[in-house]
N, C-alpha and C positions, 0 to 999 in steps of 0.2 A: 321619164318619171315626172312625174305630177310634183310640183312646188309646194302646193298647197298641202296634199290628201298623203305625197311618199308615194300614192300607189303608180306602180308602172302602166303606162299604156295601152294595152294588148292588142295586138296584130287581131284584126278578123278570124273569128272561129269556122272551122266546116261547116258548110251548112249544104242542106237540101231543099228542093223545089217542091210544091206544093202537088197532090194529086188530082186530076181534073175533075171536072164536077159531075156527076151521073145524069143521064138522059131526064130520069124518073125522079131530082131532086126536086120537084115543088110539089111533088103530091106528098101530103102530111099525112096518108094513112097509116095505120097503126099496123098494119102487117108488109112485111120486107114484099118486094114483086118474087115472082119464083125463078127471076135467074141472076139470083145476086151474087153476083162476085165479092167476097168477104174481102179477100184484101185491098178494095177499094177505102177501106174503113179507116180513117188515120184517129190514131188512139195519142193522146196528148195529154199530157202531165205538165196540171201548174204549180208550181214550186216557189222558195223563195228560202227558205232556206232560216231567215228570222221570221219570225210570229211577228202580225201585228201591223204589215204591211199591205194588206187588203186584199190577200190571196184569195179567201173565197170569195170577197166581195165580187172582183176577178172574174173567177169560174163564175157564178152565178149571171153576173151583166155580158159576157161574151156565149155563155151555152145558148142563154135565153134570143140573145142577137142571131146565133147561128139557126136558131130554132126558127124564128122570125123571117128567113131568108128562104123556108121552104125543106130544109134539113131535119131527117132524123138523127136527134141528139142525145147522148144517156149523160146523164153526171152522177161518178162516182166518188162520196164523201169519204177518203179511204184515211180520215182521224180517228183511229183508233179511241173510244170513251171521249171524245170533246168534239161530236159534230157539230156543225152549226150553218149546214148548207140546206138542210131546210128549212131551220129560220128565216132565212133570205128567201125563199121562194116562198112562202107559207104556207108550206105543208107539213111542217110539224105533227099535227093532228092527223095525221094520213099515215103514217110509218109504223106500219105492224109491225110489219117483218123485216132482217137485215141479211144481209150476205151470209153472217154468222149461221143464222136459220137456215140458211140455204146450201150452206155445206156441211150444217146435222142433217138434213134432210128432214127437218120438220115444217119447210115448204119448198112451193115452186120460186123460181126464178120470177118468173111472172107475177108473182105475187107481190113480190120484196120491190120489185123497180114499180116506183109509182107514176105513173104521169100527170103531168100537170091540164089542170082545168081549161086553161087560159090557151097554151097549145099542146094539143094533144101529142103531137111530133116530140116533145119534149119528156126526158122519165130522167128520176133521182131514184140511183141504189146507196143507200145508207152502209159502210162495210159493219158497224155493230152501233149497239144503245147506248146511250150515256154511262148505263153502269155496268157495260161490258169493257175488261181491260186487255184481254188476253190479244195477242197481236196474231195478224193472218200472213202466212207463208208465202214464200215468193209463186211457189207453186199454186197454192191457192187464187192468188189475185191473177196469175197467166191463165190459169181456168175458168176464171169470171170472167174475164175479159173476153176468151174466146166464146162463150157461151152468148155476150151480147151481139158481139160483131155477128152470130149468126142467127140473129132477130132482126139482122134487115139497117142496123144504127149505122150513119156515116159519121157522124163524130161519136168520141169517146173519150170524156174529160174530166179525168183524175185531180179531185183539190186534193194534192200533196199536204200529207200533217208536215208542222216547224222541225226543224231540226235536219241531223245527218244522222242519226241512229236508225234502227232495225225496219221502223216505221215508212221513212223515208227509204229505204234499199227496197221494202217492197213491194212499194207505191209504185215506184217508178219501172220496175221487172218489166211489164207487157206493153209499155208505153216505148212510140218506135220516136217523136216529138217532143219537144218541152218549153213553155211559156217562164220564163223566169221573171221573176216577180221582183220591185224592190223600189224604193224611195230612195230621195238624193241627199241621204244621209250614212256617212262612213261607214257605221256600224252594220246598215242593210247593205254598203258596196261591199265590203268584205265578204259577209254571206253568202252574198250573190257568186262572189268569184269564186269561191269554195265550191259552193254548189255546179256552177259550170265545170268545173272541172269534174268532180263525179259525175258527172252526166256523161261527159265524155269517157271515162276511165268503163262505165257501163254500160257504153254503144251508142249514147246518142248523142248524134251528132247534129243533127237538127233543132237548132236551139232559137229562140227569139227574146227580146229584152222586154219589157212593158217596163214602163219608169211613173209608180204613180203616187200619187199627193203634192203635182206639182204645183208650185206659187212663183209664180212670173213677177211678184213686186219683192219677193226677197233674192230673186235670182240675180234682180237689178241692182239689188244693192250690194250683191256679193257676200248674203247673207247663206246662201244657198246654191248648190252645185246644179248647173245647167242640164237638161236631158243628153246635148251632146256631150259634155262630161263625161258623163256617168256611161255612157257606151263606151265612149274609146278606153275608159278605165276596163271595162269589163269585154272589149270586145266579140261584143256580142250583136246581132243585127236587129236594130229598133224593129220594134212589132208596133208602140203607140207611147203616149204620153197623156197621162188622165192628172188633170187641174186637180185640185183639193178644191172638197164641195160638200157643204155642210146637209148638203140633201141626203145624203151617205147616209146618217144617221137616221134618218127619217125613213127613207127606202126602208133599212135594214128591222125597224118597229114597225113597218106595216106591212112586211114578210112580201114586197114587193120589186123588186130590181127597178134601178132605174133608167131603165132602156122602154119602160113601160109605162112612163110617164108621159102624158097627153103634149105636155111643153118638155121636149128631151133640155134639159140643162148641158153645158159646154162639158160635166162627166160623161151626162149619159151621151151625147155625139161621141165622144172621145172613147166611149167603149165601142158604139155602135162603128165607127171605123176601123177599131181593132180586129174587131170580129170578120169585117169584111177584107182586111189584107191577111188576115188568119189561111181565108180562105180561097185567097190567090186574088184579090181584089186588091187592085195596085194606087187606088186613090185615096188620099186619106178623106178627102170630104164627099157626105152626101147630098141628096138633090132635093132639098127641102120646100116646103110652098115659101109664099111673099110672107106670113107672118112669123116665121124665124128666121127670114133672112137676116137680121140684127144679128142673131146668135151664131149664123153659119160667118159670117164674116169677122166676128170674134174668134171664131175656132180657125181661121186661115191666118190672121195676124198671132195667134196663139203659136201656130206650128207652123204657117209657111210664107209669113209675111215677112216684114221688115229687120222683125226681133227676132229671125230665126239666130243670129249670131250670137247674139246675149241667150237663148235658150241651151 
């Protein structure tokens, strides 16, 4: 048990290995090849359990990453009346149609998943509009889902609404994966372990931690619980750890992720490395030219340097 936080330590969760990568993964055309094996398609659910801790931020800077790598990627906003996942892409002004529409049959599927400008490989399904309240069936969203997997998508990633209510059960139905979300603070550990545990109790066992809003100067003063903390509390297998980075706010008003930023900031690495051990990519850092090398050697003293002990 933990002295400071009461929470107990938790023994390593079940986990499973990644599926390998397809032949045909770097062509971004917009139609599947004709011998796609569907269940190559790993369907993943980011979660967290408290609002507030940069869940879609999250989905948004890691689809965008995976999409960036050569992958077709769908992102489905599945918050019932409070999306706000195409805010962060800026396609707001693009979203006719929703899922909702799409199992009245007052469109296609094809209609409702929009893809993005920037990479085409890339599509956001909205599950309903701002001023749609009514909540969509477990059976519902296992029939979205399969309906995408067989338009060719190798990811499939669900921004989980807050909570553990009807919402959250399901989000998470067709999702076989799950990204748990949470900052190093109590209130989001508790969450978090709550949330693990339903994940598990509804089959998934494949679980990963992201630990984000972190600050490395109040970690040092013991202001603030460390990334390795916060794993062993919640025994979960670190996925990444993303700095706090007041670019966040800026990204999110210019309806742009910050994986897409011309000078990636030590978030946006810290995403773009998430995305890449997401995806069975075992190094945290990538291979940048000579004018971020300043930045890439912050990000190894960040996570794999000296202070890996104090983090």
């Amino acid at each position: 048990m933990d002295s400071q936080t009461g929470f107990i330590r938790r023994p390593p969760r079940r986990v499973g290995g990644p599926f390998p990568r397809p032949s045909w993964a770097l062509n971004a055309s917009t139609s599947p090849p004709p011998n796609l094996d569907v269940t190559n398609t790993r369907t993943i659910v980011i979660t967290s359990g408290k609002g507030g801790v940069g869940k879609t931020t999250t989905t948004a800077n890691i689809g965008m990453s995976i999409a960036r790598l050569g992958y077709r990627v769908a992102l489905i906003d599945a918050d019932i009346g409070l999306r706000n996942l195409d805010l962060l892409l800026g396609l707001e002004n693009r979203i006719l149609y929703t899922a909702m529409e799409v199992l009245d049959g007052q469109c296609r599927l094809d209609q409702a998943l929009i893809r993005d400008k920037r990479w085409k490989n890339l599509a956001i399904l909205s599950i309903s509009k701002n001023r749609q309240r009514y909540n969509i069936t477990r059976k519902n969203m296992t029939m979205l889902i399969d309906s995408i997997r067989k338009r060719g998508y190798q990811y499939i990633l669900i921004d989980c609404p807050a909570g553990i209510d009807v919402g959250f059960v399901n989000a998470i139905a067709p999702a076989e994966e799950a990204v748990i979300v949470a900052t190093p603070e109590i209130t989001a550990i508790r969450d978090a372990d709550r949330v693990a545990g339903l994940l598990e109790a509804n089959g998934i066992f494949n679980v990963k931690l992201l630990v984000n809003r972190v600050r490395p100067d109040m970690i040092k003063k013991n202001d603030m619980m460390s990334v390795r903390d916060v794993q062993e509390m919640l025994g979960v297998p670190l996925l990444g750890a993303i700095p706090e980075d007041p670019n966040v706010i800026i990204s999110t008003n210019r309806g742009e992720p910050l994986v897409l930023k011309k000078k990636l900031t030590l978030s946006g690495i810290a995403f773009e490395n998430s995305a890449r051990r997401l995806i069975g990519k075992q190094d945290y850092l990538i291979d940048l030219t000579s004018p971020y090398k300043g930045v890439v050697q912050r990000v190894q003293e960040f996570f794999l340097g000296s202070d890996l002990e104090a983090l």
